[in-house]
C-alpha positions in Angstrom: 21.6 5.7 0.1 20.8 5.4 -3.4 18.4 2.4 -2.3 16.5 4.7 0.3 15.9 7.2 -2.9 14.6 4.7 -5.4 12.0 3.4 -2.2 10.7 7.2 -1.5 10.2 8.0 -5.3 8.4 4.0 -4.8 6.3 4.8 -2.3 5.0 7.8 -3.4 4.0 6.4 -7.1 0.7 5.2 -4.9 0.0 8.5 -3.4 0.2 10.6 -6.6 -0.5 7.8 -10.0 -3.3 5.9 -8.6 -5.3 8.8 -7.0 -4.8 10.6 -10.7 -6.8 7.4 -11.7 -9.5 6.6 -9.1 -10.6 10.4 -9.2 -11.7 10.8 -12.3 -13.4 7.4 -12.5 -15.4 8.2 -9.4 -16.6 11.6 -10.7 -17.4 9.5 -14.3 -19.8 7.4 -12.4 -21.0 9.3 -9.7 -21.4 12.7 -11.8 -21.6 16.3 -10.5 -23.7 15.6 -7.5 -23.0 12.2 -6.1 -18.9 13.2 -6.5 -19.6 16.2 -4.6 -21.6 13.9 -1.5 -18.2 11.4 -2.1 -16.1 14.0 -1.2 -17.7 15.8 1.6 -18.2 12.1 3.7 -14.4 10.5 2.9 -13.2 14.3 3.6 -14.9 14.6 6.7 -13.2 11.2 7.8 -10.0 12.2 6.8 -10.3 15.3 8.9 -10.9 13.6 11.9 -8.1 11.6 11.3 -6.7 15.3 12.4 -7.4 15.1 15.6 -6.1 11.0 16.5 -2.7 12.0 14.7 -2.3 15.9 15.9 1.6 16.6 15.3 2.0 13.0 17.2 3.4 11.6 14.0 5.9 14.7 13.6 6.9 14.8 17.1 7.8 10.6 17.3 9.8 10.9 14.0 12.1 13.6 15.6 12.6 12.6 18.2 13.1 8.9 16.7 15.4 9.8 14.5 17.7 11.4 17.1 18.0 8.1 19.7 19.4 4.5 19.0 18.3 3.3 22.2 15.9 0.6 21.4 14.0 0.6 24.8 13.7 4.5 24.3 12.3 4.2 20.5 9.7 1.2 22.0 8.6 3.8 24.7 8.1 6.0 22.0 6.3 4.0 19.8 3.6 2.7 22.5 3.2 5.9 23.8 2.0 7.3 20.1 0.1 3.8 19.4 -2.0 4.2 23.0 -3.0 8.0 22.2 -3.7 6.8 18.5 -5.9 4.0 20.1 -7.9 6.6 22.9 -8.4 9.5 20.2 -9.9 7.4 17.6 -12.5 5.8 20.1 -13.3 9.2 21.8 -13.6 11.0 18.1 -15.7 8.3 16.1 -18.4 9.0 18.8 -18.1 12.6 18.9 -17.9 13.2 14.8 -20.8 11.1 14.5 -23.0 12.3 16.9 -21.7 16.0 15.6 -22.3 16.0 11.8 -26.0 14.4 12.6 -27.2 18.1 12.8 -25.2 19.9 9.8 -25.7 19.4 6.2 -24.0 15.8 5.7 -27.5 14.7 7.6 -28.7 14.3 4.1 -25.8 12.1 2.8 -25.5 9.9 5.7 -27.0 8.7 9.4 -25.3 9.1 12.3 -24.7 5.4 12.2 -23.3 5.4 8.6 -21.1 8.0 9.3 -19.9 6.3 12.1 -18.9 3.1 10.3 -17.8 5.0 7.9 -15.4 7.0 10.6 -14.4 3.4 11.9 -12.0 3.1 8.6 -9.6 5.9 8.7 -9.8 5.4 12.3 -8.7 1.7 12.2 -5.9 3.0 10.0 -4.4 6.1 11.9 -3.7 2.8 14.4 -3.0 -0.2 12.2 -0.6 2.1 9.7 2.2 3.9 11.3 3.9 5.2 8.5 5.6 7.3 10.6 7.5 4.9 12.2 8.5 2.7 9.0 10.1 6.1 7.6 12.0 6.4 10.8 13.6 3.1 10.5 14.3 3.2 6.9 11.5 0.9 6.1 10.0 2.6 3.1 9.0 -0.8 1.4 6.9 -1.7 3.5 4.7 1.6 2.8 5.1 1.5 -0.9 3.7 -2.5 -0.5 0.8 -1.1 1.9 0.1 1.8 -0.2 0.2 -0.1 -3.6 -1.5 -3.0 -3.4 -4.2 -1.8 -0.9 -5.1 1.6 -3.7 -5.1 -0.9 -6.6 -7.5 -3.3 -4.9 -9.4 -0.2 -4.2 -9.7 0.9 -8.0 -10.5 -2.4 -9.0 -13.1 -2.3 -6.6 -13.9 1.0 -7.9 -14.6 -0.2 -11.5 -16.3 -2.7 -10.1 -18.6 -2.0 -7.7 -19.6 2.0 -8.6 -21.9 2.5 -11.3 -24.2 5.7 -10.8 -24.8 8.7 -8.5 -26.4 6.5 -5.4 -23.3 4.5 -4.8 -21.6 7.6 -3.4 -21.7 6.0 0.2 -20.6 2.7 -1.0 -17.9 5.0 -2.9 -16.9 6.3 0.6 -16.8 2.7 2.7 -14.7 1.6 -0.1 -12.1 4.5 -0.1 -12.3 4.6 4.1 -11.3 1.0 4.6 -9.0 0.6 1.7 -6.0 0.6 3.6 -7.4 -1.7 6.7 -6.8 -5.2 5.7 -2.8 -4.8 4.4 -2.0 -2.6 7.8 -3.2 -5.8 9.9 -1.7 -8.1 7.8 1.6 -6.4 8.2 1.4 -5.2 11.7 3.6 -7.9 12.9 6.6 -5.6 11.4 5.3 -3.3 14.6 3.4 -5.0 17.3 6.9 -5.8 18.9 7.8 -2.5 19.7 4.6 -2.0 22.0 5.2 -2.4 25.6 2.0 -3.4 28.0 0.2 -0.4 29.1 1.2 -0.7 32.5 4.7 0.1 31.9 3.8 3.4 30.3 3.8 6.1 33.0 0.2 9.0 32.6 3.0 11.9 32.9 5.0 10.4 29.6 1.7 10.3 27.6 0.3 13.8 28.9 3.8 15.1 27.6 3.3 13.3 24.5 0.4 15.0 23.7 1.5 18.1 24.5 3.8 17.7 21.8 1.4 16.7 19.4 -0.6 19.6 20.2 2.5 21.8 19.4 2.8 20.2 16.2 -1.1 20.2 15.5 -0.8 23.8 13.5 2.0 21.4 11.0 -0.3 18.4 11.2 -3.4 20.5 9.8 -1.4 22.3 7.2 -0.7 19.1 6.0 -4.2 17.7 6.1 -5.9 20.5 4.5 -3.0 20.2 1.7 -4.1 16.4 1.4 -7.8 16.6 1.3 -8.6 20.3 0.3 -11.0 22.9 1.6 -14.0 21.4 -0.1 -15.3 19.0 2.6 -15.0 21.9 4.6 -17.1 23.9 2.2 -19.6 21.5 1.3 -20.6 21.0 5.7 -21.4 24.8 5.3 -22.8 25.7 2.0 -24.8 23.7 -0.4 -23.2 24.2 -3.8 -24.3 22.7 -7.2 -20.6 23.8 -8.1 -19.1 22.4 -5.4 -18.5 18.7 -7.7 -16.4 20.7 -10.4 -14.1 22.6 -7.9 -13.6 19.2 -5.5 -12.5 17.5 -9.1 -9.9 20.5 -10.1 -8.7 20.4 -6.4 -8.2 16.6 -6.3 -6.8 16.1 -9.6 -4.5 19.2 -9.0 -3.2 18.4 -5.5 -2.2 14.7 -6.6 1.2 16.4 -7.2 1.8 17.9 -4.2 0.5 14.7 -2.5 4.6 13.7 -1.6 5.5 16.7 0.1 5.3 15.9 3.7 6.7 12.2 3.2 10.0 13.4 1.2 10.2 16.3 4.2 10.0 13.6 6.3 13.0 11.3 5.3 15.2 14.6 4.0 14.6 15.6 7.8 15.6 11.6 9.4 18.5 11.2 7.1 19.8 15.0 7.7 19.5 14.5 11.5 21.3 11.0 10.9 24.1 12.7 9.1 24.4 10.1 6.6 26.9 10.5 3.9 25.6 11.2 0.2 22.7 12.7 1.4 22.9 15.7 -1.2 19.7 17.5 0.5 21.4 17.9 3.8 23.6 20.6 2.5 20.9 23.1 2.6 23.2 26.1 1.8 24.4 24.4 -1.6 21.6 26.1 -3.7 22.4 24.7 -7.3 20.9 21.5 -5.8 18.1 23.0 -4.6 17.8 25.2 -8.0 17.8 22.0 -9.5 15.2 20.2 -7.2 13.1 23.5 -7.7 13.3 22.5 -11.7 12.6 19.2 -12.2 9.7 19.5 -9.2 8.4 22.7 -11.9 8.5 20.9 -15.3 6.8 18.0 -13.4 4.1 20.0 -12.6 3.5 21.7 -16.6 3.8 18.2 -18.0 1.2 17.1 -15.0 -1.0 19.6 -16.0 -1.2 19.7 -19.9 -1.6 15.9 -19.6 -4.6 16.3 -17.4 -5.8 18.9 -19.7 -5.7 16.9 -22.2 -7.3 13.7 -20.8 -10.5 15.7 -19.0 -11.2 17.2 -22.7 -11.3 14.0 -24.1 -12.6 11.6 -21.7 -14.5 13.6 -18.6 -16.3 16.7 -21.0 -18.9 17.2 -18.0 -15.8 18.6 -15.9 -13.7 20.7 -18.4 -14.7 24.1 -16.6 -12.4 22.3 -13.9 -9.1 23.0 -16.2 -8.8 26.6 -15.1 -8.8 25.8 -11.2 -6.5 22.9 -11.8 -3.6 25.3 -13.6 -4.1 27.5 -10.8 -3.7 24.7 -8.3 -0.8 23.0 -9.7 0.6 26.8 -10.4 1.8 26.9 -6.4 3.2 23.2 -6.0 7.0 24.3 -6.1 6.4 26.3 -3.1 4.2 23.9 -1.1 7.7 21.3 -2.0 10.3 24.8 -0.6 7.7 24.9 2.4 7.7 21.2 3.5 11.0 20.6 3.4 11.9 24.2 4.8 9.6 23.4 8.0 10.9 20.0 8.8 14.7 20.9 8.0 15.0 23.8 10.0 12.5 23.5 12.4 11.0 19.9 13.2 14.2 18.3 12.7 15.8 20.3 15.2 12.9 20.2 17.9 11.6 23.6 17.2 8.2 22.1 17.4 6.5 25.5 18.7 8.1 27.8 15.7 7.2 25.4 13.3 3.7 25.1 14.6 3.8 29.0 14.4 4.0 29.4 10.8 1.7 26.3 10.1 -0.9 28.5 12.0 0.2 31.6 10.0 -0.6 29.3 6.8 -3.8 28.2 8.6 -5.1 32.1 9.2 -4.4 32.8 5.9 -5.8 30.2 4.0 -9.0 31.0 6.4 -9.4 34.5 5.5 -8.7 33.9 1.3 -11.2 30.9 1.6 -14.2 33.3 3.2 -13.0 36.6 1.3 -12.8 34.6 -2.4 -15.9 31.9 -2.0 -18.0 35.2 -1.6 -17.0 36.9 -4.7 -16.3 33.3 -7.1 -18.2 30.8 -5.0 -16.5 27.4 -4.7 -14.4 28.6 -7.8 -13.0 30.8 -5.9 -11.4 28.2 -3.5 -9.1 27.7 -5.8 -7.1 31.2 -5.9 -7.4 30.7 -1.6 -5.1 27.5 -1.6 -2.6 29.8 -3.3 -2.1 32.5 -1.7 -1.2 30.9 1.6 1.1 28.9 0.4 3.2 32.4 -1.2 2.9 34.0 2.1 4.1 30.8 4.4 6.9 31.0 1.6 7.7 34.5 2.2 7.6 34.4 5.8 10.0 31.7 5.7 12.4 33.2 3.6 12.5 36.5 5.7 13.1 33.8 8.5 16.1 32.6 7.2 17.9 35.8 6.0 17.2 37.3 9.6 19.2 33.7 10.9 21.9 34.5 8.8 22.2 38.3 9.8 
């Protein structure tokens, strides 16, 4: 058990270290302007990455992690991999043809964007993280993850030297995870059965399921990539640079959540000895979790304060937003893990897609309400306040259980 610990703090060095570093390198080199065009194109991508996973992902794990027939988990697994494989065709077609009349026009063709949708694409397929985290597998994502973001920062340093090489900025980042997930596919192309064994019904339940577990899937993704792709399709901001750095830099910490809900909620549906977190009522370990995941996120920020002053001067009015950002990551840790514990973990796919939505509606209305008073700055205060009320909500959902 011990072992599966020391993998998931592993594999999540990638996801929170190396993005710390390729961010502020790319907004170095690229500036105000080009890191804003950077963000909007490999945001976009990422966000139609949405719609090939849905709660698919979610759904799999749960359901994974509650059968040991192996015939059952390769049903499962095709069935994911063949919906995977249909979406991202259908969607690189649609998004590219789509975005050809709204602002991105001006950063990128419709055939740009569509190589560059090809990448994320290739990887919602080629990478099913999901289903190395149900089998316990977490080295093999820590190897993908690590090598393939380190490759990518070389290439980084390399390769990106002014404002115009925001599109090669974007093929790099979109396709940065390609190569390794073929390479190690062969740890996954045996559990996919030929298409003709795999009955139309099983897959329209499938996604069904996903859909259900959309609302959790897009919480997610907007915690991942932010709101400022989003903003930049509909607003042209000169701002829009210094809030996207402040929301990348600050979000790196928060960047685990979903992956540690993900094995607390395998392991607690395994029932596997010394595995403290499954003891949800014993709240000293929580309380303790809730501390170390809080002094993590003051040193995170004073050390980023520190660095931008010294090294990145063109984006210190970013400090501000990234304190405010990194303010609410405790509770975006309490939310995750809530969520998959009580109600993904247990099947509850509807009432967890229900306060996912809740989150969704809120963030909405604080994003439109605060970006007309503060502009992009204001974006900031809307990724915060969601997160409180999801937190509330859940809270008043688990002392009316207990009643």
């Amino acid at each position: 058990m011990f072992r599966q610990i020391q993998w998931i703090a592993l594999t999540q060095f990638p996801a929170f270290f190396l993005p710390a570093i390729l961010t502020p390198i790319m907004a170095q080199r690229l500036g105000i302007s080009g890191f804003s065009s950077f963000i909007v194109l490999t945001g976009i991508c990422q966000y139609t990455t949405l719609g090939i996973e849905l709660g698919l992902n979610h759904a799999a794990v749960s359901q994974l992690s509650r059968t040991a027939c192996v015939e059952n988990r390769k049903l499962i697994f095709s069935e994911v991999f063949y919906l995977k494989a249909a979406l991202s065709l259908v969607l690189c077609i649609l998004i590219s043809l789509v975005v050809g009349y709204s602002a991105v026009a001006k950063m990128a063709s419709t055939a740009e964007m569509a190589i560059l949708l090809l990448g994320p694409s290739l990887t919602c397929v080629t990478f099913p993280a999901w289903f190395f985290t149900s089998m316990n597998r977490q080295d093999l994502i820590f190897r993908i993850n690590f090598i393939s973001r380190l490759i990518l920062v070389g290439l980084c340093l390399w390769l990106i030297q002014g404002p115009t090489d925001y599109l090669l900025g974007a093929v790099l980042f979109n396709y940065a995870m390609v190569p390794l997930s073929i390479f190690y596919s062969r740890n996954w192309t045996s559990h996919i059965l030929p298409l003709r064994e795999i009955r139309f019904f099983n897959l329209k339940k499938r996604l069904v399921d996903g859909l259900m577990l959309s609302g959790v899937m897009l919480k997610e993704t907007v915690m991942n990539i932010g709101v400022a792709p989003l903003y930049g399709v509909l607003v042209t901001d000169s701002t829009l640079g210094i809030y996207a750095f402040a929301e990348k830099i600050g979000k790196t910490i928060v960047a685990p959540a979903p992956s540690v809900a993900n094995v607390l909620m395998v392991n607690s549906a395994n029932n596997q000895a010394g595995w403290p977190w499954s003891r949800v009522s014993d709240k000293r370990l929580w309380l303790t979790f809730a501390l170390i995941v809080v002094a993590a996120c003051i040193f995170f920020a004073i050390a980023i304060e520190l660095v931008v002053r010294h090294f990145f001067g063109r984006f210190t009015d970013s400090i501000p937003l990234i304190y405010i950002i990194v303010s609410v990551s405790p509770i975006v840790y309490f939310n995750h893990i809530e969520i998959a514990l009580t109600f993904t973990g247990k099947g509850k796919f509807s009432t967890a897609t229900l306060f996912a939505y809740v989150h969704m509606v809120a963030l909405s209305i604080s994003a439109v309400i605060l970006s007309q008073f503060f502009g992009s700055r204001g974006l900031s205060g809307a990724l915060v306040l969601p997160e409180l009320v999801l937190a509330a909500l859940l809270l008043k959902h688990k002392k009316l259980k207990q009643v």
